[in-house]
C-alpha positions in Angstrom: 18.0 8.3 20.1 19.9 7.3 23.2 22.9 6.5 21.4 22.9 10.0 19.4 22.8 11.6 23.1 25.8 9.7 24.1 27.5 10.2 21.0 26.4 14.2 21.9 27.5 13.6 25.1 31.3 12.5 24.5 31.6 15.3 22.3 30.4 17.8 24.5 33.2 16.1 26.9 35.9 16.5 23.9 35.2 19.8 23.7 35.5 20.4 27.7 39.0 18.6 27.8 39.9 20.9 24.6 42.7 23.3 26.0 45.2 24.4 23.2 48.2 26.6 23.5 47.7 28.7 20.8 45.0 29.6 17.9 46.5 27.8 15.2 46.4 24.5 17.7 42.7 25.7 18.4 41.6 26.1 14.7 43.1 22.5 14.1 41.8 20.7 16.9 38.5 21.8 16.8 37.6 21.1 12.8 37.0 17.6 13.7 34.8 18.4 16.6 32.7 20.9 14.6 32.2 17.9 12.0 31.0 15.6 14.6 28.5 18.3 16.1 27.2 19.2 12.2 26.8 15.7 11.9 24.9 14.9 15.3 22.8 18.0 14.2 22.3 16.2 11.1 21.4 12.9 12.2 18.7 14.8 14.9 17.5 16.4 12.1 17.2 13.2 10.2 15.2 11.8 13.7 13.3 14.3 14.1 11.8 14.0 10.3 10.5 10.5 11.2 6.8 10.5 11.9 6.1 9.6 15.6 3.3 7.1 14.3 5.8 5.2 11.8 5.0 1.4 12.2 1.3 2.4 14.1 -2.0 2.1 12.2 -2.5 4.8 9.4 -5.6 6.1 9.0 -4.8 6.3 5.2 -3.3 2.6 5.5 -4.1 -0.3 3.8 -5.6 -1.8 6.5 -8.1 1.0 6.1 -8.7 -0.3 2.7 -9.0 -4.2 3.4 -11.1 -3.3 5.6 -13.6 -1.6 3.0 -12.9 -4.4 0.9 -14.4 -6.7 3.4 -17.0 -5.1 4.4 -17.8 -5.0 0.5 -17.7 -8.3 0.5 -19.8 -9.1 3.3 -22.4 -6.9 1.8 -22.2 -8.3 -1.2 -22.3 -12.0 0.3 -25.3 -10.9 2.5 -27.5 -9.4 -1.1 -26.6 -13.0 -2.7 -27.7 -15.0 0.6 -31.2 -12.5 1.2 -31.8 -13.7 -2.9 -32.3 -17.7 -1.3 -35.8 -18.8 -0.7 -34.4 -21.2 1.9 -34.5 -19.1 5.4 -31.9 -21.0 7.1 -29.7 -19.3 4.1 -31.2 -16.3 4.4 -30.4 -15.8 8.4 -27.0 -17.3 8.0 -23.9 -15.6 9.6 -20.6 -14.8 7.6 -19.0 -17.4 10.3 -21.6 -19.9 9.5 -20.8 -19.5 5.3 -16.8 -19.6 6.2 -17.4 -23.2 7.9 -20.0 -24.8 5.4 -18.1 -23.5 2.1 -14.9 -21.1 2.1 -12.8 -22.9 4.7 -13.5 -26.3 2.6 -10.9 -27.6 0.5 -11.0 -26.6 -2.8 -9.3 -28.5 -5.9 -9.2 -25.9 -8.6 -9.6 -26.9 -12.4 -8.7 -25.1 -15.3 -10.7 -25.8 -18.6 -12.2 -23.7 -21.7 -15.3 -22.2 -20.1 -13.3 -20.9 -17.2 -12.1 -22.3 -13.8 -13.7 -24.8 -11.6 -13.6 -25.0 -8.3 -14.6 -27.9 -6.7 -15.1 -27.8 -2.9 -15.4 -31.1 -0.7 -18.6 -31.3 0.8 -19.8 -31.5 4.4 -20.9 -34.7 6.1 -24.3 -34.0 7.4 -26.8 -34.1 5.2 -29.0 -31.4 6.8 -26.1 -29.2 6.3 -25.6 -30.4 2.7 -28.9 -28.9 1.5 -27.6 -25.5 2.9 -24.2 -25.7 1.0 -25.7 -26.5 -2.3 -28.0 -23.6 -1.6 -24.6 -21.3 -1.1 -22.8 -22.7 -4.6 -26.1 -22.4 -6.4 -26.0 -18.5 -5.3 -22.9 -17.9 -5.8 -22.6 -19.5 -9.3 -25.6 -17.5 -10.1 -24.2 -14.4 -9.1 -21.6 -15.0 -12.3 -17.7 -14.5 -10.5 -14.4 -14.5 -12.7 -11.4 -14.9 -12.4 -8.9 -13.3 -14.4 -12.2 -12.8 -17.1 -12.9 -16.0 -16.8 -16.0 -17.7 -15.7 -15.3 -19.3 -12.0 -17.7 -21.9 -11.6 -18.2 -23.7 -7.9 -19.0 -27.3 -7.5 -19.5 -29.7 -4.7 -17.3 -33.2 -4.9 -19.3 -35.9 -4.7 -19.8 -36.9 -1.2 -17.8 -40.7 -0.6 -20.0 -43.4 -0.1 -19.0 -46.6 2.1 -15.8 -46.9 3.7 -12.3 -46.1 2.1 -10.1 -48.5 0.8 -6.6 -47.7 1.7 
């Protein structure tokens, strides 16, 4: 915008310094300063057209719809965990499920029932119970992927010290 003012700017100066002799030297030198000023009207124009919240948050946005999608998923996440008759499961948090299974590493396989994912397990075995609790609910709950069936599975945990 400030650029189109100085652009508007020198041409209002052209025209100031404009002092021909006769018309014909008028009509002549003035053509090109009535295209510059149509096209600084134009480009204002063009300016002007461009919403004042381009770049901002949309309310229509799509990050209106991821986050309904979310909170879909939280709600669905939250039906699957109430179905547990453990109550540490029940009571758990969506932070708590993101440390004890989906920020895991998964290793995914592909074979002819579907895909299975298989997730590394955590190292305390209080805290195993409640992960085998989460991939038994979720593998209940039937997921696909691509219309196939996604099964979850926990690695075995490793036992004794690693040979390098």
């Amino acid at each position: 915008m400030a650029r189109l003012e100085a652009r508007e700017q020198r041409l209002r100066d052209k025209i100031a310094a404009l002092s021909p002799a006769t018309v014909p030297e008028l009509i002549r030198k003035a053509r090109p300063l009535f295209r510059e000023k149509r096209a600084c009207e134009d480009k204002r124009a063009e300016l002007a057209a461009i919403p004042k919240d381009k770049g901002a948050r949309m309310p229509t946005g799509a990050e209106l719809l991821c986050k309904n999608l979310m909170l879909l998923m939280y709600n669905v996440l939250a039906l699957l965990m109430w179905a547990s008759p453990l109550k540490e499961v029940r009571q758990m948090s969506i932070g708590r499920v993101q440390e004890l299974l989906l920020s895991r590493c998964f290793l995914a396989c592909p074979d002819k029932q579907g895909m299975t994912l298989w997730i590394d397990p955590v190292c305390d075995t209080s805290e195993h119970v409640l992960q085998e609790e989460l991939v038994r609910l979720l593998n209940e709950a039937s997921l696909s992927l691509r219309g196939q069936r996604l099964y979850l599975r926990l690695l075995d945990p490793p036992r004794g010290p690693l040979l390098l």
